[in-house]
C-alpha positions as CSV (number, residue, x, y, z in Angstrom):
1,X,68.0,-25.4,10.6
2,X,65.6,-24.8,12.9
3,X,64.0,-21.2,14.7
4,X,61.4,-20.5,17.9
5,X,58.3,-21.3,16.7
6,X,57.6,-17.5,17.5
7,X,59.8,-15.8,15.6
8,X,59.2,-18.3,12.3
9,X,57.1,-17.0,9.9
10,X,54.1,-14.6,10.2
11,X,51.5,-17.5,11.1
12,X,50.9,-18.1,14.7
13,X,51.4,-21.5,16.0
14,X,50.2,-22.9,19.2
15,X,53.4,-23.8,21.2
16,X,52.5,-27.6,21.0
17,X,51.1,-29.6,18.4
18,X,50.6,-33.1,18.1
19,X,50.9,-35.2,14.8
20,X,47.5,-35.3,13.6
21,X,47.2,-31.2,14.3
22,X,50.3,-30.8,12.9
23,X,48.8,-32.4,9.9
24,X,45.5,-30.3,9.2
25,X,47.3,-27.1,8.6
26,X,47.5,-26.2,5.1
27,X,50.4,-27.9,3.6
28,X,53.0,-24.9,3.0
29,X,52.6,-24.4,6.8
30,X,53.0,-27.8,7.7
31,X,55.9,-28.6,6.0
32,X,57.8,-25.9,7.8
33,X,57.3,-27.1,11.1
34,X,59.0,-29.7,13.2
35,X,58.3,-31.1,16.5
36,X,60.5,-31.6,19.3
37,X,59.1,-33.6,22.1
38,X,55.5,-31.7,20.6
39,X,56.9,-28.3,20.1
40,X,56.8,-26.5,17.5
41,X,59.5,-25.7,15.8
42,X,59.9,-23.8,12.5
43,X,62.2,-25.1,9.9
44,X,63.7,-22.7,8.1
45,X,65.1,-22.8,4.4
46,X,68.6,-21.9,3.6
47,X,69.5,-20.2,0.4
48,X,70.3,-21.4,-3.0
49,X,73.9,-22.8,-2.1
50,X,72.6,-24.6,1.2
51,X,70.3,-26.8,-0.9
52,X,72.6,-27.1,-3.9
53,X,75.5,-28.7,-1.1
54,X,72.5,-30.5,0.4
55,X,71.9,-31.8,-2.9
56,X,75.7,-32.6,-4.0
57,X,75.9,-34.3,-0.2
58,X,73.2,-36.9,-1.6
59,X,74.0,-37.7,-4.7
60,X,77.5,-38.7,-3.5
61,X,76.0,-40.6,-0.8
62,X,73.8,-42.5,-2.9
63,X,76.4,-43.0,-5.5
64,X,78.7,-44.7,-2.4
65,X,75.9,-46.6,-1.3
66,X,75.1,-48.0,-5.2
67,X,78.5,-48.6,-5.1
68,X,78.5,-50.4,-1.4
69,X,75.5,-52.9,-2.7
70,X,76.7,-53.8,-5.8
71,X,79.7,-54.7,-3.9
72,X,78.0,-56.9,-1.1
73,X,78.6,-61.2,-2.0
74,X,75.3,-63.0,-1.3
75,X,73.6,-59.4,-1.8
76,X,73.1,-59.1,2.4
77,X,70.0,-57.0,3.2
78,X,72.6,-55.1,5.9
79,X,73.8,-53.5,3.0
80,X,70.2,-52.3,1.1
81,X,70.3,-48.5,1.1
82,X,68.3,-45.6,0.4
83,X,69.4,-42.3,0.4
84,X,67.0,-39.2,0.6
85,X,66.8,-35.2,1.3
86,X,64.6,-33.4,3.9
87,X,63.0,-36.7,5.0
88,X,61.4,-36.5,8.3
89,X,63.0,-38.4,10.9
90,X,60.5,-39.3,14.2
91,X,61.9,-40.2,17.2
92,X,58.7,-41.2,19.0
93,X,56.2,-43.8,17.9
94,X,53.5,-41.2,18.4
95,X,55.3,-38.8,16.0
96,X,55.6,-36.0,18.7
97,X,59.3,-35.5,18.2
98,X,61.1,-35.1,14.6
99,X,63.6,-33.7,12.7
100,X,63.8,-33.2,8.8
101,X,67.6,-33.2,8.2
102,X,69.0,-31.9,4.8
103,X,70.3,-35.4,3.7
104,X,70.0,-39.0,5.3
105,X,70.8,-43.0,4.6
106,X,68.6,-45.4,6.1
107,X,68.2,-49.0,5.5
108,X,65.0,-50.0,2.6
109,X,62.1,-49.9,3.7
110,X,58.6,-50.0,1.9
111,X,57.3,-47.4,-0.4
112,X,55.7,-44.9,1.7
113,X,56.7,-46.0,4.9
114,X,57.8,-43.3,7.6
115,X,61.3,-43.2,9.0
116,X,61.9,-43.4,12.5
117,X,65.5,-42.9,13.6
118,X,66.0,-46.5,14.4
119,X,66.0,-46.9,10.6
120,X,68.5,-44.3,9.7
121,X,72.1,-45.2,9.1
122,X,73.3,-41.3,8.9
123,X,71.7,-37.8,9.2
124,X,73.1,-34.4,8.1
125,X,72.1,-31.1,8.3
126,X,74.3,-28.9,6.1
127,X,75.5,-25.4,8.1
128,X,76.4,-22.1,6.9
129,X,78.3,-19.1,8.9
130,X,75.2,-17.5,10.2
131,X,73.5,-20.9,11.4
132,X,76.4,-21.6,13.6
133,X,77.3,-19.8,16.7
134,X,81.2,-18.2,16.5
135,X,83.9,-20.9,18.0
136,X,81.5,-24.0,17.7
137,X,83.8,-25.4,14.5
138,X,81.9,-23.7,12.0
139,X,85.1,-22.9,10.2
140,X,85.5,-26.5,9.6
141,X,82.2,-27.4,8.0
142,X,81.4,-24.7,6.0
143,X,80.1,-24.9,2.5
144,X,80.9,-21.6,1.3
145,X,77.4,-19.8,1.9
């Protein structure tokens, strides 16, 4: 879910941003902001019942993918999972572009490590009536919110 960076919130960001600037603004700014190709995008919450079907959306995920790697003979790293919520996803190895989507699966990786969207398996971002433009099959996907 994501607005203009100039109709977000009430703090003014420049238009572009890099990583590391992105990254010395105070923390509750910060973590409202994504970057596409370096601009700034804000990343606005949904209600209550947007992160509770966020939520729901991962745990069966994860509970598929538990299932998924318990099944696996030999136990083949293909199949090693993890499963998160609002994760950022980079695009670039700079970091200039990302996306935090509600709910992902991407293969292990380290403790710590970032994701990059060659690691990811499957993204989602969970939509509501008023995030999706009329006729763009937003009667099909929506989680009652």
């Amino acid at each position: 879910m994501s607005a203009s960076a100039a109709g977000g919130s009430e703090f003014h960001l420049p238009e572009t941003l890099s990583w590391e600037e992105l990254q010395q603004l105070p923390d509750t700014i910060a973590e409202g902001v994504e970057l596409w190709q370096g601009k700034a995008v804000w990343n606005r919450r949904g209600p209550l019942e947007h992160q509770q079907f966020a939520v729901r959306m991962r745990n069966a995920l994860e509970a598929a993918a538990r299932r998924a790697m318990r099944e696996e003979p030999g136990g083949s790293d293909q199949r090693r999972w993890q499963v998160g919520v609002e994760t950022n996803v980079f695009f670039t190895s700079d970091k200039s572009s990302f996306l935090t989507p509600d709910f992902l699966v991407r293969r292990c990786l380290p403790r710590g490590a970032d994701t990059f969207a060659t690691d990811t398996v499957l993204v989602g971002e969970v939509l509501s009536g008023s995030d999706t433009p009329p006729g763009a099959g937003s009667e099909l996907f929506q989680s009652g919110h």
